[in-house]
C-alpha positions in Angstrom: -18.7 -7.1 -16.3 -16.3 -5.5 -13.7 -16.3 -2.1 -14.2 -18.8 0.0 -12.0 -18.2 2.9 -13.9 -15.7 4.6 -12.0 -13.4 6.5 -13.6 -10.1 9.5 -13.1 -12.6 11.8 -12.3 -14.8 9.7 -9.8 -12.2 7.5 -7.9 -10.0 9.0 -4.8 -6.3 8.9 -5.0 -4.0 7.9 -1.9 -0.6 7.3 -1.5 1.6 4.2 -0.8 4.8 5.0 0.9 7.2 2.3 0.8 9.7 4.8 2.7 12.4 4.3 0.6 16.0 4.3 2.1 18.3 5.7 -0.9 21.9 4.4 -1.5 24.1 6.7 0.1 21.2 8.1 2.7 19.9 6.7 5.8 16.1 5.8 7.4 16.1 8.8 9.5 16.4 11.0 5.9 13.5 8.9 5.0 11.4 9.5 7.7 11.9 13.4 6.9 11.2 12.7 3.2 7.6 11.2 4.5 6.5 13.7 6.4 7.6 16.6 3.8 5.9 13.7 0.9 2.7 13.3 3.4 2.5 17.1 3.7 2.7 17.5 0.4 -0.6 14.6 -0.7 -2.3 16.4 1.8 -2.2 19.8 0.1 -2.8 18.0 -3.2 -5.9 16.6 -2.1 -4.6 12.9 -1.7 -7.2 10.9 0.5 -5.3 8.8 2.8 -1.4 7.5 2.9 -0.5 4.4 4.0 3.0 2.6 5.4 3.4 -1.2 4.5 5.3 -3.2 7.0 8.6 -4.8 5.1 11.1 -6.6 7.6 15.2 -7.4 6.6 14.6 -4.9 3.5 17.8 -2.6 3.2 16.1 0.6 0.9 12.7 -0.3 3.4 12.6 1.6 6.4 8.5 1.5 7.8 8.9 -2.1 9.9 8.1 -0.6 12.7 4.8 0.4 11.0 2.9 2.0 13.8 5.5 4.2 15.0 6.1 5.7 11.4 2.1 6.1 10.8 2.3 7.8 14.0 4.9 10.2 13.6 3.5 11.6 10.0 -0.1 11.6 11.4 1.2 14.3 13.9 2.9 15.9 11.1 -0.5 16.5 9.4 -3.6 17.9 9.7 -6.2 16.0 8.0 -5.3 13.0 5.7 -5.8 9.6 6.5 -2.6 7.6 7.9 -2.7 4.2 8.0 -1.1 0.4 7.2 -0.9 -0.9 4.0 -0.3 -3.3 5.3 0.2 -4.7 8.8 1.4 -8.6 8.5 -1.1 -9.7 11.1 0.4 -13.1 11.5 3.9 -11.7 12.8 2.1 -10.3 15.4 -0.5 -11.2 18.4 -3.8 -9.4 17.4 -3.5 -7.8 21.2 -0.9 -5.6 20.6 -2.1 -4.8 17.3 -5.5 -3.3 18.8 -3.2 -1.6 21.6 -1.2 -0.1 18.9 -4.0 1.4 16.5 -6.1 1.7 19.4 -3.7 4.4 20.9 -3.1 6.0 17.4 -6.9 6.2 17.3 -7.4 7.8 20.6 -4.2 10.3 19.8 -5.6 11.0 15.9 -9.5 10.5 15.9 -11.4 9.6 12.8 -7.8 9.7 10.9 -6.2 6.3 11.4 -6.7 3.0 8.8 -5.7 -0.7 9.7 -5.0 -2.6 6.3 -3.9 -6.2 7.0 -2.1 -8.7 4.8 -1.3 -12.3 5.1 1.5 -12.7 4.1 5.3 -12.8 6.4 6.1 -9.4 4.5 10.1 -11.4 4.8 11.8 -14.8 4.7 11.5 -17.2 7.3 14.4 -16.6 8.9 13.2 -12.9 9.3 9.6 -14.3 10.4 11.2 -16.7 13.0 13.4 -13.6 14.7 9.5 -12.0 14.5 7.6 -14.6 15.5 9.9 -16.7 17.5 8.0 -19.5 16.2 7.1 -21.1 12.5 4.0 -22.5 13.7 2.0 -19.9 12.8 0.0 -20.2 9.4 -1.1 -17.6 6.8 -4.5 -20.2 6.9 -4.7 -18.9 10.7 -5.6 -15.4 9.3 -9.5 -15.6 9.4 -9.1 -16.5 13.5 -6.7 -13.6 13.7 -8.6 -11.1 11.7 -11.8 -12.1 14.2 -9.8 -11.8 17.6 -8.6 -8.7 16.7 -12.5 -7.5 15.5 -13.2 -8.4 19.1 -10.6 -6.5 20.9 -11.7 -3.0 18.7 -15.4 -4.1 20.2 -16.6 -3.1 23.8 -16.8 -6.9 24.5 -13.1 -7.6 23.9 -11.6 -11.3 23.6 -12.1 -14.1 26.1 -12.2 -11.6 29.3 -9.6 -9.8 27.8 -9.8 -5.9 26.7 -7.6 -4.1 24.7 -6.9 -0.8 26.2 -6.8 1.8 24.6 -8.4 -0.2 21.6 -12.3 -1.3 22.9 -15.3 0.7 21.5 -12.9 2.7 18.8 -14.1 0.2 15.8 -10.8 1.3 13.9 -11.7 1.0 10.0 -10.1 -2.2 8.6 -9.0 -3.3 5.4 -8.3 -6.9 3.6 -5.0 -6.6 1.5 -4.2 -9.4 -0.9 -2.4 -10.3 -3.8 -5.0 -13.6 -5.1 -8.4 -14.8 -4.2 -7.8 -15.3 -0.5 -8.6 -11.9 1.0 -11.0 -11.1 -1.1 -13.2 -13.7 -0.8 -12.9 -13.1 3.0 -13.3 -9.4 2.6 -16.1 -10.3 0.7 -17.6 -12.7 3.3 -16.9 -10.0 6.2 -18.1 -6.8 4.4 -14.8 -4.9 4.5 -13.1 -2.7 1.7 -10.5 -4.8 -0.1 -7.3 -3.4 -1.7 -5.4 -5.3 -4.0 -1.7 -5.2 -5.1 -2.1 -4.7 -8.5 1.0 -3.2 -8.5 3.0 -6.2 -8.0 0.1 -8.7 -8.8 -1.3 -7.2 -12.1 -2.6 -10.2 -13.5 -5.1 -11.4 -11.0 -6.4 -7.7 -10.7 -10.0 -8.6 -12.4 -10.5 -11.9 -10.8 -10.1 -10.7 -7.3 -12.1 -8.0 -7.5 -14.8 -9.9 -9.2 -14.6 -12.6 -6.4 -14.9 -9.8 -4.2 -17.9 -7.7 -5.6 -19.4 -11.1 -6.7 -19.6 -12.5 -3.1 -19.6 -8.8 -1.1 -22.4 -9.4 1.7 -23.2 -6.0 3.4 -22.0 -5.5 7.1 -22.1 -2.9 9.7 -19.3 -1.5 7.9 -20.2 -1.4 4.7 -23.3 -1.5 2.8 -21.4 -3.0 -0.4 -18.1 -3.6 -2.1 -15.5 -0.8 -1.6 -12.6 -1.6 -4.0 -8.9 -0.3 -3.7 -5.5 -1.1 -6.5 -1.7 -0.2 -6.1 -0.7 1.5 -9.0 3.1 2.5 -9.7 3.0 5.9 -11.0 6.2 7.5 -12.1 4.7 11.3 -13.6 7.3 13.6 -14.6 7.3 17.5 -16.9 8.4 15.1 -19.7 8.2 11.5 -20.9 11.7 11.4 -21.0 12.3 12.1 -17.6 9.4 10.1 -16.2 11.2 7.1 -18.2 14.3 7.9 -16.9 13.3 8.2 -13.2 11.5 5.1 -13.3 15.2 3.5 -13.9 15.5 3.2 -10.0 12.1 1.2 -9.9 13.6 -0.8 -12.2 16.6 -1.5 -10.8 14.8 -2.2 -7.5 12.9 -5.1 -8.9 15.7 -6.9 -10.5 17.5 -6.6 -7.3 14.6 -8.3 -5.9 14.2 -11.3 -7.9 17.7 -11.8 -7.9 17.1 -12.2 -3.9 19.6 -9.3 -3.4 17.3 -6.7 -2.0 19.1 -2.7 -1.6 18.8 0.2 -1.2 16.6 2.7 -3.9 19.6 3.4 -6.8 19.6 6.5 -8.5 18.7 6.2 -12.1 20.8 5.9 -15.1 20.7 6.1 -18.7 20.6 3.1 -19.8 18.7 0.3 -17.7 19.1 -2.4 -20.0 22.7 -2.1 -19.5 22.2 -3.7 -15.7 19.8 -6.7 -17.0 20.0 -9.8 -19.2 17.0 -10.8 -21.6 15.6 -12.9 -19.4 15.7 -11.2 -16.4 13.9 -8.2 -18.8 11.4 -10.8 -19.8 10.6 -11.5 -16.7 10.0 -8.2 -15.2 8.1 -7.3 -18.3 4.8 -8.6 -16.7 4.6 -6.4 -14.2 6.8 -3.2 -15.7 4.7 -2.8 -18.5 1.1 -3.8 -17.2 -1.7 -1.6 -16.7 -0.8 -1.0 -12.9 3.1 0.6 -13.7 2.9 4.0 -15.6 5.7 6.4 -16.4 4.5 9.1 -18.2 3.9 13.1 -18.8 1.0 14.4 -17.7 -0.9 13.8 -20.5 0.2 10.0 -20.6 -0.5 9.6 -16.9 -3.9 10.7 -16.9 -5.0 8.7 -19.3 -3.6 5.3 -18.6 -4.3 6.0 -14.5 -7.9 6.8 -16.2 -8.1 3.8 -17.8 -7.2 1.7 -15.5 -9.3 2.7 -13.1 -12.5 2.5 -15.7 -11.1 -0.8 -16.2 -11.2 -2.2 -13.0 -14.2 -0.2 -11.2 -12.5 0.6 -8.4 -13.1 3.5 -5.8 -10.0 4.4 -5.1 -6.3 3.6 -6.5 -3.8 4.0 -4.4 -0.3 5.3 -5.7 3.2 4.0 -4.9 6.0 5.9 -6.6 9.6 4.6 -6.1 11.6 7.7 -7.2 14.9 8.3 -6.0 15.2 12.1 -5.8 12.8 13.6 -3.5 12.0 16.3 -5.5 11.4 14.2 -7.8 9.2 12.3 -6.2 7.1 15.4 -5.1 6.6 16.5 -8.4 5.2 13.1 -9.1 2.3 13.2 -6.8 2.1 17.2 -7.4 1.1 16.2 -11.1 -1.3 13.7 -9.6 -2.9 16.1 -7.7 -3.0 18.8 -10.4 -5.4 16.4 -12.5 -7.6 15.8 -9.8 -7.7 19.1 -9.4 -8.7 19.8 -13.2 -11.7 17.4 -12.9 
């Protein structure tokens, strides 16, 4: 059985910001949308909030991952801020621990380092990155333990990561199949999975993970994370209708024509054929994507955290106003607040 019992009332909340650049805005009104959004989950009682690192993404604007985590971590007070995730393999694991090492020293006992696999782009993308194709997703379990090493006092082959040695900056597995969790698993690290792009592996990977946890230094046993879309609005007609620019988002997506966030309209199946709307019915109307009232919200978010077991779900909402999207998580935080 996969549950452990967790439920709405148990399980923290945390936030996902994809740091969406609207049509007709710019990233440097995004960043100001973070910090007022960050502010915001941190007076709502949100746990931590976390910036994934997207390259060659029009309506994306946190590839330069650190620097954005930085700049909202000075804007708080007391959340978490963190990666969700950094693409270790477009990177050298030294800079990494340089880079979270000097957001630890600068924002103590605050900062989170969630790492994913995968290129987080195309490969033309990952070649201007990486400035090589030789590197390997299946290279990820070396990368993950060189950069364990830096974050110790020993460092990496005679070579230290400064700042970065002796701050054991928390880490995270990310992962969309079996891969990172089993590893997670095998290293005794929390594990988050995108559910909300990957619903229908959800259960496997986190019973591969809790199934195979062995306790570590870090952790004495299986702490479990899932992405959620949550679109919460006053009404379910609004909430429906906001979620139009989610929509739109990930038809432009599979279509391979990635832009910026759209504003919503009236009628979304107006901009989709029937089998582009079949095909974004798997993850648009799973468990993990809710659009709802309140009422509606709570319960399916309940549910699908009883569901899965997992400590904590963390929340991405792509919503194109920003008032909007503030409302969203100020609902969200109104229910925990009722528990």
């Amino acid at each position: 059985m996969v549950s452990t019992g967790k439920t709405f009332q148990q399980a923290r909340l945390s936030v996902l910001d994809l740091a969406p650049i609207n049509q007709g805005s710019s990233a440097a009104e995004s960043f100001k949308n973070s910090v007022e959004l960050a502010q915001a989950a941190e007076k709502h009682g949100f746990h931590r909030y976390w910036f994934a690192e997207h390259h060659n993404m029009p309506g994306i604007a946190s590839s330069a991952t650190a620097v954005i985590i930085g700049h909202v971590a000075n804007a708080t007070t007391a959340i978490r801020v963190g990666s969700g995730g950094i693409m270790l393999p477009n990177h050298a694991p030294l800079v990494i621990a340089e880079q979270f090492g000097t957001l630890a020293s600068l924002f103590p006992n605050r900062i989170d380092l969630g790492l994913g696999r995968a290129p987080g782009s195309d490969r033309r993308t990952a070649y201007a990155l990486r400035r090589t194709l030789h590197s390997s997703p299946e290279q990820f379990p070396q990368q993950l333990e060189e950069l364990q090493a830096y974050f110790s006092e020993e460092g990496h082959l005679g070579v230290t990561a400064t700042p970065g040695a002796g701050l054991m900056v928390p880490i995270w597995l990310l992962g969309s199949s079996d891969f990172s969790a089993r590893l997670a698993a095998e290293k005794g690290l929390p594990f988050a999975f995108a559910s909300h792009f990957s619903p229908d592996y959800t259960i496997p990977a986190l019973t591969i993970y809790r199934n195979n946890f062995k306790p570590s230094a870090i952790l004495s046993e299986p702490y479990a994370m899932v992405g959620v879309n949550v679109i919460a609005a006053d009404t379910q007609e609004r909430a429906e209708w906001l979620a139009t620019s989610q929509q739109q988002q990930f038809l432009n997506i599979t279509k391979g024509n990635p832009t910026k966030l759209q504003p919503p309209i009236d009628d979304v199946e107006a901009v989709w054929s029937e089998r582009e709307r079949a095909s974004a019915k798997k993850i648009l109307q799973s468990d993990a994507t809710i659009a709802g009232d309140p009422i509606t919200v709570k319960e399916k978010l309940g549910n699908f955290l009883s569901k899965t077991g997992a400590n904590e779900a963390i929340v991405s909402s792509q919503i194109y106003h920003q008032q909007d999207r503030i409302r969203s998580y100020e609902i969200l935080g109104s229910l925990m607040e009722e528990e």
